[in-house]
C-alpha positions in Angstrom: 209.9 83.2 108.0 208.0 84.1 104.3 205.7 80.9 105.2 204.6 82.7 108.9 204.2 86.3 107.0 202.5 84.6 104.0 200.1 82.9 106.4 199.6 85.5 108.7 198.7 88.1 105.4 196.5 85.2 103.9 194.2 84.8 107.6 194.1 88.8 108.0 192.8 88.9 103.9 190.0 85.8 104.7 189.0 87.2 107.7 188.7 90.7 106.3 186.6 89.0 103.0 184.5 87.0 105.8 183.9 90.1 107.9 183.2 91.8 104.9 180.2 89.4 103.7 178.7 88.9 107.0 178.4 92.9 107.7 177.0 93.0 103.9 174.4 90.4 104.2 173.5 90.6 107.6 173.5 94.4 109.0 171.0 96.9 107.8 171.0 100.6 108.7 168.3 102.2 110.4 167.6 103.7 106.8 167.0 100.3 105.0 164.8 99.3 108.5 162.7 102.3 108.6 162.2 101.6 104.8 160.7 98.3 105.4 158.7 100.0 108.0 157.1 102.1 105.3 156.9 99.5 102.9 155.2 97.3 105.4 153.0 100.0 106.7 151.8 100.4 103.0 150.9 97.1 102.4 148.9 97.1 106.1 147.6 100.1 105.1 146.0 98.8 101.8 145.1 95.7 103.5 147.3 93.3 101.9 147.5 91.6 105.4 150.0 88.8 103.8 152.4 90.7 102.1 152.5 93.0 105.5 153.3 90.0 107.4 156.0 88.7 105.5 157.8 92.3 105.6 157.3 92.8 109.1 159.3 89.1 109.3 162.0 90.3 108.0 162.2 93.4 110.0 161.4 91.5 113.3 164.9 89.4 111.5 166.7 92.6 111.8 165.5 93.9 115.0 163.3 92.3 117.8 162.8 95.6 119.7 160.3 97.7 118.0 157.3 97.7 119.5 155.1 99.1 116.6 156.2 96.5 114.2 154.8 93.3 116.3 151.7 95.4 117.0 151.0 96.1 113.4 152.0 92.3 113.0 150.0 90.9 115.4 146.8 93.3 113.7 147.9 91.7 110.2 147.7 88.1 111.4 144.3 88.5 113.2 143.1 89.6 109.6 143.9 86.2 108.4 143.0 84.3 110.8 146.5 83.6 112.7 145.0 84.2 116.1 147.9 82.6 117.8 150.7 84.1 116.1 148.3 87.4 116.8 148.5 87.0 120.6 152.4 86.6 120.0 152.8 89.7 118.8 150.7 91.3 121.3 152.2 90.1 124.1 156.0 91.6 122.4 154.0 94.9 121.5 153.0 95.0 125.9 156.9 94.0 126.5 158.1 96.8 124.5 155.6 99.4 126.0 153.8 99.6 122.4 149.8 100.7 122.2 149.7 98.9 125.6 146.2 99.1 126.6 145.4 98.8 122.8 147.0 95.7 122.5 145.8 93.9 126.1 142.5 94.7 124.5 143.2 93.4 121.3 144.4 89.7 123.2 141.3 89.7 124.8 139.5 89.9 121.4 142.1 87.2 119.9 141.3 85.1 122.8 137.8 85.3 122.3 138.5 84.1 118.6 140.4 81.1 120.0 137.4 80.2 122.1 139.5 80.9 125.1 137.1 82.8 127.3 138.9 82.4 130.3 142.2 84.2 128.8 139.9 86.8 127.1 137.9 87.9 130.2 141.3 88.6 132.2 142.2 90.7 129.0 139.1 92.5 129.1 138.9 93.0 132.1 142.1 94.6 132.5 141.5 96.9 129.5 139.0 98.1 131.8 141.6 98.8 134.7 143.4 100.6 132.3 140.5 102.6 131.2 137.2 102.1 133.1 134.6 103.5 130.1 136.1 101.2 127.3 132.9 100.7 125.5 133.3 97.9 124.1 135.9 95.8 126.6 132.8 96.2 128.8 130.6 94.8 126.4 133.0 91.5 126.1 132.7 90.8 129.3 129.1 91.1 129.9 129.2 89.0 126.8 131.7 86.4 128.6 130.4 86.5 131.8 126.5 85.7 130.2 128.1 83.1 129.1 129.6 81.6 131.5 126.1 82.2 133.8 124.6 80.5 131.0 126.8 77.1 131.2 126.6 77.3 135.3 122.8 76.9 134.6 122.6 74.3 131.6 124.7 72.2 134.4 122.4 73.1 137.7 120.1 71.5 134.6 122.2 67.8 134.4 124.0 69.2 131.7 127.8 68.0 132.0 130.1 70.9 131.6 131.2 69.6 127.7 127.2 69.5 126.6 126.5 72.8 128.2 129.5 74.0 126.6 127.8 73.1 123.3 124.3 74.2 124.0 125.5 77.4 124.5 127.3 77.6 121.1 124.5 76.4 119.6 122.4 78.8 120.9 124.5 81.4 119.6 125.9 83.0 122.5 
């Protein structure tokens, strides 16, 4: 009977001690969250795009629901060149209803950096849905669809799609 008591006492004080390290080491309070937040903020503010990032990580770590956080993320990693990781956090911001039509604008433009001009004309061009007078969504796809006319004409020329492709880069369009 002390060996069942003795056992019993000894699981109840592990399992208290495990309970006890995992809600130490793995909870944070909305307090320590929105502190990251800040300290995040901070770095995106001053332009330390890296440091931002690595902060908003381990926010994202705590909680995958704020919308603000991959939006300012997704702004960060387009300032070093992370275009993919960029339209990530985008598309999260638009599934948690954050900056919406700020963000579908800003895949567009991350699109347009990963020489996708397919995926950034559908951006763009719903920006403009969303707001028909968007200066400069409608400038993108002017800017797109010129050069798409372009390579429809370099291969009513012989081009092949691939070389037309190319001469229009290299014309600088």
């Amino acid at each position: 009977m002390k060996q069942i008591l003795f056992c019993t006492i000894w699981i109840f004080i592990v399992f208290s001690s495990c309970n006890n390290y995992i809600n130490n080491n793995t909870s944070t309070s909305g307090i320590e969250i929105s502190e990251l937040i800040k300290q995040a903020n901070d770095f995106y503010q001053k332009s330390n795009y890296e440091k931002a990032v690595m902060l908003y990580d381990r926010i994202i770590a705590i909680d995958t629901t704020i919308g603000e956080v991959y939006y300012n993320r997704g702004y960060c990693n387009s300032q070093i060149d992370e275009y993919k990781k960029s339209v990530d956090d985008y598309l999260m911001a638009i599934k948690h209803g954050y900056k919406t039509k700020d963000a579908i604008f800003n895949l567009g433009f991350a699109y347009s950096l990963l020489e996708n001009d397919t995926l950034a004309l559908k951006y763009f061009l719903k920006t403009l849905e969303l707001e028909p007078k968007q200066p400069d969504a409608t400038l993108r796809v002017i800017e797109i669809k010129l050069k798409f006319a372009m390579i429809e004409l370099y291969m009513k020329m012989g081009y092949s799609h691939e070389e037309a492709c190319r001469k229009v880069k290299s014309d600088g369009h």
